[in-house]
NURO-224959 format. One record per atom (N, C-alpha, C): x, y, z; residue in one letter; atom name. Coordinates in nm, 3 decimals. Each point is the difference from the previous one (the first is absolute). Layout:
// residues N
+---------+---------+---------+-----+------+
!      c1 !      c2 !      c3 ! res ! atom !
+---------+---------+---------+-----+------+
!       X !       Y !       Z !   A !   CA !
...
+---------+---------+---------+-----+------+
This chain:
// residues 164
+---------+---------+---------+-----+------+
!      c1 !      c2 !      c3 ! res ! atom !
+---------+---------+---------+-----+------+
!  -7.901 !  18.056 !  10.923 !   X !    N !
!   0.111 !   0.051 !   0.078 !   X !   CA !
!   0.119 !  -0.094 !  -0.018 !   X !    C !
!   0.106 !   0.010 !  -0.009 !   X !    N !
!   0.124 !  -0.010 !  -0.056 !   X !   CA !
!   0.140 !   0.000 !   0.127 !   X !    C !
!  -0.007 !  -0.097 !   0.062 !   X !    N !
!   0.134 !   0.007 !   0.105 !   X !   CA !
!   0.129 !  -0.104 !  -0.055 !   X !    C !
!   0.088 !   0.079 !   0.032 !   X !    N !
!   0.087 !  -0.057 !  -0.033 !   X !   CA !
!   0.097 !  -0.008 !   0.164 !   X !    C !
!   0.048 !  -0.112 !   0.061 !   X !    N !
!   0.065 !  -0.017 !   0.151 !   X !   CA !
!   0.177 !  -0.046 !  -0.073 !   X !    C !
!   0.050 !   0.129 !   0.021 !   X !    N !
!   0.180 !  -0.055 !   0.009 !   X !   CA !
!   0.069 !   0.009 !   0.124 !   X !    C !
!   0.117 !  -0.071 !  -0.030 !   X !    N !
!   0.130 !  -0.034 !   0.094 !   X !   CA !
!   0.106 !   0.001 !  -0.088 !   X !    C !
!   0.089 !  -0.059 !   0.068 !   X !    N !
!   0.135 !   0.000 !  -0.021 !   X !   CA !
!   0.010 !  -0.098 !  -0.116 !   X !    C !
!   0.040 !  -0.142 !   0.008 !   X !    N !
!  -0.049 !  -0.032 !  -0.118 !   X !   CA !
!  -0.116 !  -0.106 !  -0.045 !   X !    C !
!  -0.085 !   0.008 !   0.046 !   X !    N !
!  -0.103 !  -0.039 !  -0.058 !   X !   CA !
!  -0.047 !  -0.160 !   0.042 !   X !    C !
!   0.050 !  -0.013 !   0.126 !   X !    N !
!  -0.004 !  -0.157 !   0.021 !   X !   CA !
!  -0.035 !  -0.065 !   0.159 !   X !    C !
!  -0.050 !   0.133 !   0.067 !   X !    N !
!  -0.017 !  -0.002 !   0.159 !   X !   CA !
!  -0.121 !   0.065 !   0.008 !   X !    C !
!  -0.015 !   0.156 !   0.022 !   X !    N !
!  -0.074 !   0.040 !   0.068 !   X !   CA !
!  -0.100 !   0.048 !  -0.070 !   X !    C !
!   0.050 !   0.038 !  -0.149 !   X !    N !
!  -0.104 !   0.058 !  -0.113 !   X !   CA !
!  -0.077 !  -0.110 !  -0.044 !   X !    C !
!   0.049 !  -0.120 !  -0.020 !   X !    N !
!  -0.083 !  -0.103 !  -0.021 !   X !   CA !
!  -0.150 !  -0.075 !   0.092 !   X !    C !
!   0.075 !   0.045 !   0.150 !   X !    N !
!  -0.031 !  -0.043 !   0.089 !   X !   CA !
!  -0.175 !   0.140 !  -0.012 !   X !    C !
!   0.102 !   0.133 !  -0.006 !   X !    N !
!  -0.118 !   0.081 !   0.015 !   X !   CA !
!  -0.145 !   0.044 !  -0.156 !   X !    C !
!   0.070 !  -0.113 !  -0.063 !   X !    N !
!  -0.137 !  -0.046 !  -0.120 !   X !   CA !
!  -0.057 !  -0.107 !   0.027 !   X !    C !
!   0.050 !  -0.069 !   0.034 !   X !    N !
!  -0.023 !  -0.129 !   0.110 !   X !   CA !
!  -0.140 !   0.030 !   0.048 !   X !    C !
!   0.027 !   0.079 !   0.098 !   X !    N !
!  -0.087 !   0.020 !   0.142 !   X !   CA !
!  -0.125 !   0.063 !  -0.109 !   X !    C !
!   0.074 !   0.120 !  -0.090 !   X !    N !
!  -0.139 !   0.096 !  -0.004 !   X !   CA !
!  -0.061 !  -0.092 !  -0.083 !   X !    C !
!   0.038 !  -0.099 !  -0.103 !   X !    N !
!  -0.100 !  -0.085 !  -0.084 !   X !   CA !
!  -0.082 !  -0.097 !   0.082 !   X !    C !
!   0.041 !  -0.050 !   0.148 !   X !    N !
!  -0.084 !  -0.079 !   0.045 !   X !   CA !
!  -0.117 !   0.101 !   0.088 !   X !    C !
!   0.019 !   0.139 !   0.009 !   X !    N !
!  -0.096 !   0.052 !   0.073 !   X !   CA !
!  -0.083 !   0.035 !  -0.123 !   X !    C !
!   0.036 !   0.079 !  -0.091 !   X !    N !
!  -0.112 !  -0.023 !  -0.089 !   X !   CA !
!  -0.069 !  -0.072 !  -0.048 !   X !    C !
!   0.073 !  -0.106 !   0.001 !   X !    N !
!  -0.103 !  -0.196 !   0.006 !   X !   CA !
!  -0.097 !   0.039 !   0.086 !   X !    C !
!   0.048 !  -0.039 !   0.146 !   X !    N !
!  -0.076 !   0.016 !   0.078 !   X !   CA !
!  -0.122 !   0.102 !   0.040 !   X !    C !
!   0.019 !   0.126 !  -0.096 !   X !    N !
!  -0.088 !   0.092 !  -0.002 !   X !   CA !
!  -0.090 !  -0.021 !  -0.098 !   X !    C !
!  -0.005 !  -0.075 !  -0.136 !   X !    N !
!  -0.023 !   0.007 !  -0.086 !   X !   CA !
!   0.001 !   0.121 !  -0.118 !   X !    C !
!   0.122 !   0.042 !   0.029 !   X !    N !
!   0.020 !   0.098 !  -0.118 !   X !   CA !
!   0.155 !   0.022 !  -0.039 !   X !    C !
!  -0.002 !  -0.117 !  -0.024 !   X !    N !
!   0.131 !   0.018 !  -0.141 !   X !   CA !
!  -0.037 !   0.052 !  -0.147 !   X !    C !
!  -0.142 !   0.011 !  -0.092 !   X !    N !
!   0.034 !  -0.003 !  -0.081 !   X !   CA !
!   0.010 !   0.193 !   0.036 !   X !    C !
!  -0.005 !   0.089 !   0.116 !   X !    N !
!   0.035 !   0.120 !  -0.062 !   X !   CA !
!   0.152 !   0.067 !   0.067 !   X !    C !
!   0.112 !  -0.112 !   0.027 !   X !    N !
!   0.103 !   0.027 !  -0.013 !   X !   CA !
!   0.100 !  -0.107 !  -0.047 !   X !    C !
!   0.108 !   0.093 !  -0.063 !   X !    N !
!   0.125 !  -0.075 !  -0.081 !   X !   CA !
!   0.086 !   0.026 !   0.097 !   X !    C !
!   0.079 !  -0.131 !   0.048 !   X !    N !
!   0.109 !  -0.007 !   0.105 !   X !   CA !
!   0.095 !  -0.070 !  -0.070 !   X !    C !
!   0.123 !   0.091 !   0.055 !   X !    N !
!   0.108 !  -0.114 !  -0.098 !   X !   CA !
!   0.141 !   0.088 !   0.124 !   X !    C !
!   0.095 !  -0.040 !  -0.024 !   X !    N !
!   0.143 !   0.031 !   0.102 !   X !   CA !
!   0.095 !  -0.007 !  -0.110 !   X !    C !
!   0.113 !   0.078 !   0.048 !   X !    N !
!   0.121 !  -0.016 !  -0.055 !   X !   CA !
!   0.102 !   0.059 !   0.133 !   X !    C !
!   0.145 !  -0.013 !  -0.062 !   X !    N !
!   0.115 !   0.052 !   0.039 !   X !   CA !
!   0.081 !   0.037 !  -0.044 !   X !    C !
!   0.122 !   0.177 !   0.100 !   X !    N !
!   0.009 !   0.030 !  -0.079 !   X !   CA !
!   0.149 !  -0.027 !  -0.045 !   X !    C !
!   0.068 !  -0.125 !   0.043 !   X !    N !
!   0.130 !  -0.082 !  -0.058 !   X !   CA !
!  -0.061 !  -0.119 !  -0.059 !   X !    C !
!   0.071 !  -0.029 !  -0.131 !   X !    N !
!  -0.013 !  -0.102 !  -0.100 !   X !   CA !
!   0.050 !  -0.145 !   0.056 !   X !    C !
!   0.049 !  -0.004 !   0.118 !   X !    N !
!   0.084 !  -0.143 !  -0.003 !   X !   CA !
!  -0.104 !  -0.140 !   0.002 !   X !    C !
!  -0.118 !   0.043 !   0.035 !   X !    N !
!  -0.098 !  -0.143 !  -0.026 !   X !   CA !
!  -0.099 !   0.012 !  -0.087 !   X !    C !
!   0.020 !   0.076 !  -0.100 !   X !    N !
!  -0.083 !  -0.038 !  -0.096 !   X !   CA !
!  -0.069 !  -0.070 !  -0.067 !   X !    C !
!  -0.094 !  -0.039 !   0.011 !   X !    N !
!  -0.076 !  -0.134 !  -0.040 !   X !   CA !
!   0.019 !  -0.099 !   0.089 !   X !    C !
!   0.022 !   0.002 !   0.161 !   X !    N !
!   0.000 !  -0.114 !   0.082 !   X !   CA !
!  -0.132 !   0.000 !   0.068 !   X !    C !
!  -0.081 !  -0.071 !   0.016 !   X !    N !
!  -0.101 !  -0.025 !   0.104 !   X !   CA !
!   0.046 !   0.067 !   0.145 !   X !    C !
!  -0.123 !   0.062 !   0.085 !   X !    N !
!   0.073 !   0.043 !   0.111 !   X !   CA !
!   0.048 !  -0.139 !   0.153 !   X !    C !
!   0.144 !   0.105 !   0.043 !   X !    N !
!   0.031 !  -0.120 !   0.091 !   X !   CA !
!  -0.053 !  -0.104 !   0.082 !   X !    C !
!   0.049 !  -0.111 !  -0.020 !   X !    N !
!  -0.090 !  -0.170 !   0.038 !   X !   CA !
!  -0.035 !   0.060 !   0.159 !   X !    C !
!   0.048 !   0.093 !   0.073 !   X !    N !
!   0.026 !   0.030 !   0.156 !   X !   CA !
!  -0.170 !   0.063 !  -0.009 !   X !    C !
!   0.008 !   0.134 !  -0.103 !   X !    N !
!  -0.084 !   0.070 !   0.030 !   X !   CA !
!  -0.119 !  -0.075 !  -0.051 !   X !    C !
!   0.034 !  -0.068 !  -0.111 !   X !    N !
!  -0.183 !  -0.081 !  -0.035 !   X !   CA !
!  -0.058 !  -0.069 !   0.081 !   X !    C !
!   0.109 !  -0.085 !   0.123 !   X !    N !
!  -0.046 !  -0.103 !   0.062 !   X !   CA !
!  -0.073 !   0.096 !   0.128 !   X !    C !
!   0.054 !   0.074 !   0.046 !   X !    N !
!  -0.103 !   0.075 !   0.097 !   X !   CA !
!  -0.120 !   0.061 !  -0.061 !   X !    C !
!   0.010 !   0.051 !  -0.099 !   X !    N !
!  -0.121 !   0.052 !  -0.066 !   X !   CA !
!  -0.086 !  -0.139 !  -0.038 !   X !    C !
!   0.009 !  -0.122 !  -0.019 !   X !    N !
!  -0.063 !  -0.112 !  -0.013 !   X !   CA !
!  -0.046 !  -0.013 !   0.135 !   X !    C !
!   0.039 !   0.020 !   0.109 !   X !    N !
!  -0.048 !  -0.078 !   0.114 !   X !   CA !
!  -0.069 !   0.090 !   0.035 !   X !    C !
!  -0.040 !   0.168 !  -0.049 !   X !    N !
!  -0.110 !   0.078 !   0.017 !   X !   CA !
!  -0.139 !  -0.011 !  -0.105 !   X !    C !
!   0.065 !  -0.105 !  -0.082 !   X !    N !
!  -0.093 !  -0.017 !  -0.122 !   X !   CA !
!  -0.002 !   0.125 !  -0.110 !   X !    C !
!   0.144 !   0.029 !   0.008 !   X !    N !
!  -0.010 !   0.085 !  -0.140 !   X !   CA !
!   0.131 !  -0.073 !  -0.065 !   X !    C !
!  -0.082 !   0.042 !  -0.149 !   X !    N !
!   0.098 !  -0.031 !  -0.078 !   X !   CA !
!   0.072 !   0.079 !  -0.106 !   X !    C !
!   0.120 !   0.002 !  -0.013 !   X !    N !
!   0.153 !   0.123 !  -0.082 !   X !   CA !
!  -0.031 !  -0.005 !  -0.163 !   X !    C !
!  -0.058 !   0.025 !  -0.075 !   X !    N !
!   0.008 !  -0.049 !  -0.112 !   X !   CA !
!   0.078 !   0.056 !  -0.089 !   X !    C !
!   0.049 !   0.116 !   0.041 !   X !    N !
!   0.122 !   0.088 !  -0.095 !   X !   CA !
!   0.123 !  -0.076 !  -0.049 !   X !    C !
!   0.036 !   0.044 !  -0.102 !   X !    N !
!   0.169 !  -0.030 !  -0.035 !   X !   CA !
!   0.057 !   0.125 !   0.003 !   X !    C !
!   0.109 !   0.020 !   0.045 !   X !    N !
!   0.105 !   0.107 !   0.074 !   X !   CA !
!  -0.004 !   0.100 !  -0.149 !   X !    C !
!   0.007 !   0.140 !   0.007 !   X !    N !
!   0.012 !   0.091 !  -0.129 !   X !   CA !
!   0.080 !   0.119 !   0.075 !   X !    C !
!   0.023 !   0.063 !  -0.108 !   X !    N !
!   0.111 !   0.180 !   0.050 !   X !   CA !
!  -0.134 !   0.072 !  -0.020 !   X !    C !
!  -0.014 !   0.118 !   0.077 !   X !    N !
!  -0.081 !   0.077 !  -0.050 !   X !   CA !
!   0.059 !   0.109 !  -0.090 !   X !    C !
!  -0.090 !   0.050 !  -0.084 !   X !    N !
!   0.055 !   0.070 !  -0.121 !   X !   CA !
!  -0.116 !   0.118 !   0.006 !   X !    C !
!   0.064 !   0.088 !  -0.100 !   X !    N !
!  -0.070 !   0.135 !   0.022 !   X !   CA !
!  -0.142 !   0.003 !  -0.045 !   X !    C !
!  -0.037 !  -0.114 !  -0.111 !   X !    N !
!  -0.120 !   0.037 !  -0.050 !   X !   CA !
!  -0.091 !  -0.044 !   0.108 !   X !    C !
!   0.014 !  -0.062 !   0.116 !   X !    N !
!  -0.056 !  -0.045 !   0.143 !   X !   CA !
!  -0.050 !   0.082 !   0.061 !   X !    C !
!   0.028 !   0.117 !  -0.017 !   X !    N !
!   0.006 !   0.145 !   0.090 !   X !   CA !
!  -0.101 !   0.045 !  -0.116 !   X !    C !
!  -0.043 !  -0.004 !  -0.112 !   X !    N !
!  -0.136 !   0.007 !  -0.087 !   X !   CA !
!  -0.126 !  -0.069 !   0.043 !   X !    C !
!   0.070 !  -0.091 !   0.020 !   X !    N !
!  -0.108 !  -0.140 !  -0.015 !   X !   CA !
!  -0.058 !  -0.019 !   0.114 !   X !    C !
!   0.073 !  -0.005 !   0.104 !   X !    N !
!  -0.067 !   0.017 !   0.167 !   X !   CA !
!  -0.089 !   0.129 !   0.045 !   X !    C !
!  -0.079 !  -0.052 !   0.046 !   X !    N !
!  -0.051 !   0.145 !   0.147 !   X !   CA !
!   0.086 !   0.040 !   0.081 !   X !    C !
!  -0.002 !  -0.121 !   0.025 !   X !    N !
!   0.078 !  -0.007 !   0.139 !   X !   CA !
!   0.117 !  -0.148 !   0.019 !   X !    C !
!   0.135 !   0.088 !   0.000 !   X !    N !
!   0.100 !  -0.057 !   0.089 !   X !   CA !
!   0.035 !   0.001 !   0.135 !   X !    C !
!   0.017 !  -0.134 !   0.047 !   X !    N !
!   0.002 !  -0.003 !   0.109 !   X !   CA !
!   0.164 !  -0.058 !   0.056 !   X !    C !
!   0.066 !   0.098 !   0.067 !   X !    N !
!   0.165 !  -0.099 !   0.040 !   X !   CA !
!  -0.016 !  -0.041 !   0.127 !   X !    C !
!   0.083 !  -0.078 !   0.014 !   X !    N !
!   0.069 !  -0.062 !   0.116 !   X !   CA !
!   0.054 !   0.037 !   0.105 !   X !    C !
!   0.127 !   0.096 !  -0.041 !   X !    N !
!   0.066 !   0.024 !   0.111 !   X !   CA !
!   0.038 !   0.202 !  -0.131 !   X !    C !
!   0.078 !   0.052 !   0.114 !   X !    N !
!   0.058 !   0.151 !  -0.019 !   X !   CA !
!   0.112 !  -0.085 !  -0.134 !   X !    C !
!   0.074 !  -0.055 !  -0.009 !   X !    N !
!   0.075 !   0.024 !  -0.142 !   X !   CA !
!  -0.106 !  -0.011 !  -0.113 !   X !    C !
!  -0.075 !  -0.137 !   0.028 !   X !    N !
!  -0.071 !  -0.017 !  -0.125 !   X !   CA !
!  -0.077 !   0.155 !  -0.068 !   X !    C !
!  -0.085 !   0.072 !   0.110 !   X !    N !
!  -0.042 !   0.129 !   0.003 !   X !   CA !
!   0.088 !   0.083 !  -0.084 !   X !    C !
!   0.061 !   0.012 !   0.030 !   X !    N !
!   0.158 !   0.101 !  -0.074 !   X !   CA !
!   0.066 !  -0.083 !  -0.140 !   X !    C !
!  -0.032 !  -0.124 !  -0.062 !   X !    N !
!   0.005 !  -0.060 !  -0.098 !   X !   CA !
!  -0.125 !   0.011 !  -0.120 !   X !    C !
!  -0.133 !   0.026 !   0.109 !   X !    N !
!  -0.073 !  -0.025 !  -0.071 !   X !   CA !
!  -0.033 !   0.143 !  -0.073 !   X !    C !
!   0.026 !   0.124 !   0.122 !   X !    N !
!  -0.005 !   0.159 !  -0.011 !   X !   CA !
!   0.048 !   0.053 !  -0.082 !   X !    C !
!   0.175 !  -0.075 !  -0.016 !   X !    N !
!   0.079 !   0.079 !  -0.128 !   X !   CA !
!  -0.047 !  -0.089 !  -0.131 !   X !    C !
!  -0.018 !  -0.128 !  -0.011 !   X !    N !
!  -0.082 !  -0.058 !  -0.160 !   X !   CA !
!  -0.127 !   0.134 !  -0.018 !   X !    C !
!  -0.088 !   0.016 !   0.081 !   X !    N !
!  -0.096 !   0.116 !  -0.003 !   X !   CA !
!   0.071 !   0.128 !  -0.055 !   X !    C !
!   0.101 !   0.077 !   0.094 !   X !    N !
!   0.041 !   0.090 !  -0.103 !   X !   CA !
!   0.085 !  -0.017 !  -0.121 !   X !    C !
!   0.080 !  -0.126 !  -0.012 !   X !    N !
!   0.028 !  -0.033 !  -0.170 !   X !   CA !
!  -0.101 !  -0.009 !  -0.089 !   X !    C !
!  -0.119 !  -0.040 !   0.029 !   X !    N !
!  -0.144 !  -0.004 !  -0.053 !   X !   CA !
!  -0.073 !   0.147 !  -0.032 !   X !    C !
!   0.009 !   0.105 !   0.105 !   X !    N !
!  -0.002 !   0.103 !  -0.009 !   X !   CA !
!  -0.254 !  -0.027 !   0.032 !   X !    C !
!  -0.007 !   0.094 !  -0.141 !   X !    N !
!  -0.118 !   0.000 !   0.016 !   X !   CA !
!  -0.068 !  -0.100 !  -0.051 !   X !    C !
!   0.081 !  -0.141 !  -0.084 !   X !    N !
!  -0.081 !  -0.074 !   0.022 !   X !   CA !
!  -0.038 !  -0.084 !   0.120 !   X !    C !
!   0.088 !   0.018 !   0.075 !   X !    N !
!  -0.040 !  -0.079 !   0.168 !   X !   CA !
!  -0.081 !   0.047 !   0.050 !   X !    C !
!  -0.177 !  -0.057 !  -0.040 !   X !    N !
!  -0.060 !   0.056 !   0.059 !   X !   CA !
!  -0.067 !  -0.124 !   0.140 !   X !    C !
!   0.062 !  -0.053 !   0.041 !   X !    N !
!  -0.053 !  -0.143 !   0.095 !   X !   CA !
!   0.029 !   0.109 !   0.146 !   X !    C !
!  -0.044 !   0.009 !   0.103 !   X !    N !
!   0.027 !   0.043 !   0.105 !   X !   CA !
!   0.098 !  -0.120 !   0.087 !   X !    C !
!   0.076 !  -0.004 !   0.059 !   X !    N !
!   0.144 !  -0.046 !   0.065 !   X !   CA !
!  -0.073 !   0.051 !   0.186 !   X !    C !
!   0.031 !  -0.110 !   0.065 !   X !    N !
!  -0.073 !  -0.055 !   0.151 !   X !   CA !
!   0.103 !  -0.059 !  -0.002 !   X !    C !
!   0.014 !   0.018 !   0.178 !   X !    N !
!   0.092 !  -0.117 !   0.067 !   X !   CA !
!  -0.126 !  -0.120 !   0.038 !   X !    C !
!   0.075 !  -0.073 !  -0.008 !   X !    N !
!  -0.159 !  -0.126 !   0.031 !   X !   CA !
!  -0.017 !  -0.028 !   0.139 !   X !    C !
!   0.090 !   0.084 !   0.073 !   X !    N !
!  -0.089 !  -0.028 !   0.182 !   X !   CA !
!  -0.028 !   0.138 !   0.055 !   X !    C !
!  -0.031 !   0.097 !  -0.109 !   X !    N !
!  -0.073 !   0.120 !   0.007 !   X !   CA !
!  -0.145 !  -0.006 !   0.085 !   X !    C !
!  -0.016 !  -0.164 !  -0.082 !   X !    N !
!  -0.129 !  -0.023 !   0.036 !   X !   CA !
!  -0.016 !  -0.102 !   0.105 !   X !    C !
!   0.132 !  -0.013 !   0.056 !   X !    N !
!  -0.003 !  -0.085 !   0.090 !   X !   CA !
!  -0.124 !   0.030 !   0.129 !   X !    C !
!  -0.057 !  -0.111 !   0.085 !   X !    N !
!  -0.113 !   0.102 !   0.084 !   X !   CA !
!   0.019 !  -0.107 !   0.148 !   X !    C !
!   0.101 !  -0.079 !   0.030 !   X !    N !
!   0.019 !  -0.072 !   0.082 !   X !   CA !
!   0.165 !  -0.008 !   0.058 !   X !    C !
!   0.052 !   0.030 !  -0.128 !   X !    N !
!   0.181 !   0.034 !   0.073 !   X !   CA !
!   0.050 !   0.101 !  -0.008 !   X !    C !
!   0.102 !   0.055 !   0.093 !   X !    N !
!   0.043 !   0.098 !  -0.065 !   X !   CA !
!   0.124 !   0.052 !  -0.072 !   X !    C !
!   0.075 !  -0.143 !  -0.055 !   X !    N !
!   0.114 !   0.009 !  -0.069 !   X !   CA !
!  -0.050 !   0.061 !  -0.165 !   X !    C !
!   0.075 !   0.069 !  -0.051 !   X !    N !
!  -0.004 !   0.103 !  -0.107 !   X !   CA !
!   0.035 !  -0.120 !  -0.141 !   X !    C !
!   0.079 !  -0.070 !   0.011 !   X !    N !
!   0.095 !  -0.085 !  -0.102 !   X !   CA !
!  -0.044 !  -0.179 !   0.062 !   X !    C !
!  -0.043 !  -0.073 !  -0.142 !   X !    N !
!  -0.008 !  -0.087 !   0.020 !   X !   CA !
!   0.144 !  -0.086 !  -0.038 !   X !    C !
!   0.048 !  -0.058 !   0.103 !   X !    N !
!   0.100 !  -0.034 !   0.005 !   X !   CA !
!   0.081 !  -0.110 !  -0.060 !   X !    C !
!   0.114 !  -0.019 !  -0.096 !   X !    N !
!   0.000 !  -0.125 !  -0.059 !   X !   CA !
!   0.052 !  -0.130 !   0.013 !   X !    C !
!  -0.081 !  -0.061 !   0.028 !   X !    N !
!   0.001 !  -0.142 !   0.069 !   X !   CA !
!   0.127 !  -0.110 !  -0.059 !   X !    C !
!   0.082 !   0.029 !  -0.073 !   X !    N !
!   0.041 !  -0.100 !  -0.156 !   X !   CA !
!   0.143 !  -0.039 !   0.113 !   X !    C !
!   0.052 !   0.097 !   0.064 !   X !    N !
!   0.075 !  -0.068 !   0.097 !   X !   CA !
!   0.009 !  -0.048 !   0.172 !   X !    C !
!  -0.132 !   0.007 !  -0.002 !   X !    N !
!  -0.026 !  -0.051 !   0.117 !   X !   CA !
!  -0.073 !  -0.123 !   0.023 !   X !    C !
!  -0.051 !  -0.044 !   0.136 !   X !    N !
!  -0.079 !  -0.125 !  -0.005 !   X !   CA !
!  -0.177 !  -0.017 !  -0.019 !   X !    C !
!  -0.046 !  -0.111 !   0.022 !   X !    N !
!  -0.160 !   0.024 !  -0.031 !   X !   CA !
!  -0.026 !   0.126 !   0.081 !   X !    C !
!   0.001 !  -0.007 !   0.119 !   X !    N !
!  -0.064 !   0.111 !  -0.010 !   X !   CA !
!  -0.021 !   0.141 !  -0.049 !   X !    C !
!   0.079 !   0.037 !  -0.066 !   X !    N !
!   0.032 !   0.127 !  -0.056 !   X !   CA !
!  -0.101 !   0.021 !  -0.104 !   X !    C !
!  -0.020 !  -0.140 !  -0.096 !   X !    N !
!  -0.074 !  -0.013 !  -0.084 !   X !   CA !
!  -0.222 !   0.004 !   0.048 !   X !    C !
!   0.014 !  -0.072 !   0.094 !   X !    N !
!  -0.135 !   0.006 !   0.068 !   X !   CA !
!  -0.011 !   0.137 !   0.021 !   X !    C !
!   0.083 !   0.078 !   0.095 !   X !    N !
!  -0.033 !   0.169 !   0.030 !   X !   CA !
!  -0.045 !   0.075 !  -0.129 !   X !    C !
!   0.116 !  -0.054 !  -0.135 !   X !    N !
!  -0.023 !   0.114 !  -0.091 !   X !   CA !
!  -0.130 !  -0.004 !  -0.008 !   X !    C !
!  -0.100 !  -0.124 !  -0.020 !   X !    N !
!  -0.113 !  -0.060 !  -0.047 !   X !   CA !
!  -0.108 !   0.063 !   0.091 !   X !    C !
!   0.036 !   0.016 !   0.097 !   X !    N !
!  -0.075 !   0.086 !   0.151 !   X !   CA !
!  -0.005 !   0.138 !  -0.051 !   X !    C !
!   0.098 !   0.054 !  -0.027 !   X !    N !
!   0.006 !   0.165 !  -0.006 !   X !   CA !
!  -0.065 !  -0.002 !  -0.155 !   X !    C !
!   0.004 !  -0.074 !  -0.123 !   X !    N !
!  -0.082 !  -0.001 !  -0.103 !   X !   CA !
!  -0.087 !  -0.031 !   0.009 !   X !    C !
!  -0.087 !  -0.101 !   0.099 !   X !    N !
!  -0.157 !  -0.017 !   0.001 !   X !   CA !
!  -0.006 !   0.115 !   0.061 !   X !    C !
!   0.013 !   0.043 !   0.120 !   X !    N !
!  -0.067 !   0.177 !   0.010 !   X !   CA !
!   0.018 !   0.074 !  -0.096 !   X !    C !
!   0.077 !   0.070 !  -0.059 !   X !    N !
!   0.018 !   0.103 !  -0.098 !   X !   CA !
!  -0.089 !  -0.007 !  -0.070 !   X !    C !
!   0.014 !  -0.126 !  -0.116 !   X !    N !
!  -0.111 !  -0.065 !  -0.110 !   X !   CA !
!  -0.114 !   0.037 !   0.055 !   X !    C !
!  -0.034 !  -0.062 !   0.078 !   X !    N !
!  -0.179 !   0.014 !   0.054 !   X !   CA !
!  -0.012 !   0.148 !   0.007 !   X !    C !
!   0.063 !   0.076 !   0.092 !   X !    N !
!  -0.029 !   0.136 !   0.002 !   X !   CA !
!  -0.012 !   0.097 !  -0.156 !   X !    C !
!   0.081 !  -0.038 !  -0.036 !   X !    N !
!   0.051 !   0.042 !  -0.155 !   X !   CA !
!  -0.161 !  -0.040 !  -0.065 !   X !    C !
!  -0.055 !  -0.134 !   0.018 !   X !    N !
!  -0.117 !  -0.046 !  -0.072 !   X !   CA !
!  -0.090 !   0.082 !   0.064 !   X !    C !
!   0.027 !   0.013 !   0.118 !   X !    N !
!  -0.137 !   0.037 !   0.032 !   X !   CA !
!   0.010 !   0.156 !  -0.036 !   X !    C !
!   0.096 !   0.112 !  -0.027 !   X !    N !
!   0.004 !   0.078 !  -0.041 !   X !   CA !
!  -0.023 !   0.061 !  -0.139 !   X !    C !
!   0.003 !  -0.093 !  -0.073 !   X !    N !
!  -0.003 !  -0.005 !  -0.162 !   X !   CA !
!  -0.153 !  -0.061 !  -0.049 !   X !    C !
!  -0.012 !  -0.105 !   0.123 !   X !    N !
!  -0.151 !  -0.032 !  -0.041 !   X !   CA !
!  -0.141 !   0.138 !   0.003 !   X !    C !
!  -0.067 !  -0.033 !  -0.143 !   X !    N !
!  -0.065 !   0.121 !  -0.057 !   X !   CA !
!   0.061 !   0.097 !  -0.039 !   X !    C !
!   0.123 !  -0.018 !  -0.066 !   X !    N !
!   0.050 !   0.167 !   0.034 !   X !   CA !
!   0.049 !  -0.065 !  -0.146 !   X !    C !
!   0.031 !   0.084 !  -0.092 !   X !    N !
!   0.035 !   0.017 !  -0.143 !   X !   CA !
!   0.143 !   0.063 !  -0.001 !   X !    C !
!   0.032 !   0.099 !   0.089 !   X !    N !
!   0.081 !   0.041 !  -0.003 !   X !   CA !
!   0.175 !  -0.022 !   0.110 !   X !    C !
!   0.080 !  -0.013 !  -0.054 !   X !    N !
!   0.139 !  -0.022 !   0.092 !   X !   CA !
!  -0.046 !   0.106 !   0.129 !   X !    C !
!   0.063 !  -0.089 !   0.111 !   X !    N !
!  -0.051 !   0.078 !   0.148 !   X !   CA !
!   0.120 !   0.192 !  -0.007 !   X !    C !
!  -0.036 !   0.052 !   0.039 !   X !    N !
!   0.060 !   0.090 !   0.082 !   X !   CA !
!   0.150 !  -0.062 !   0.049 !   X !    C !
!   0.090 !   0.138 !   0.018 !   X !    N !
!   0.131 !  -0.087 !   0.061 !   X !   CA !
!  -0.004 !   0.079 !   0.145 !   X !    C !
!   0.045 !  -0.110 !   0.091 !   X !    N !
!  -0.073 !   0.005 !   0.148 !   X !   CA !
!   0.112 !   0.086 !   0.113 !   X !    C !
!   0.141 !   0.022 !  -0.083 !   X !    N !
!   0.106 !   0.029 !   0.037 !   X !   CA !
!   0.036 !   0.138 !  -0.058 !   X !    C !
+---------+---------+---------+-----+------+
């Protein structure tokens, strides 16, 4: 299974939400049957490690960011099961690359707090101008999602149903 987690650009919350799902599959012991990787869908940090703000809270949960910042591109929408966004623009960024893609986009497109099962905000929100805490919440509303998301995908071969 094949997820791919975007944002805006690639250096907060998408990182943050490969982050989370690679340490639950640690913790589950089954990484080797998914490929996790993030992107975003503006170019301005391309190739930067994600922000020192967001790693350091994700360190003090004991996860660790290992991505470097990328654009997502159409052959992504091949290559994935499943995309997962952030917030309603990314959704509508990631929707129209899908119809420029046409029928090769075959990855199914999720908001990533679809699967939220503890809050009930729709959009994970982006932390890049605000203070720590903004960054800890995102990390809150992505450990639920993730887990639910895992626990939904676990045994299952196939991209979930869309719940909306």
């Amino acid at each position: 299974m094949k997820l791919l987690f975007v944002c805006l650009g690639n250096i907060c919350r998408s990182p943050a939400a490969e982050g989370v799902f690679l340490h639950l599959l640690n913790d589950r012991g089954l990484s080797d049957r998914f490929e996790v990787d993030s992107a975003g869908t503006g170019s301005w940090h391309v190739g930067n490690p994600a922000d020192r703000r967001m790693q350091a809270a994700a360190k003090r949960r004991g996860i660790h960011l290992p991505s470097r910042a990328r654009q997502i591109e159409l052959h992504d929408l091949e290559h994935f099961d499943l995309v997962l966004t952030m917030d309603d623009d990314n959704l509508e960024a990631v929707r129209g690359l899908a119809r420029e893609a046409g029928a090769r986009a075959t990855a199914q497109i999720q908001p990533m707090l679809s699967y939220s099962k503890r809050y009930s905000e729709r959009e994970v929100p982006d932390p890049y101008y605000g203070g720590e805490a903004g960054f800890d919440h995102v990390l809150d509303l992505l450990d639920d999602a993730c887990e639910a998301l895992l626990d939904e995908l676990n045994g299952s071969d196939h991209p979930p149903h869309d719940k909306h």
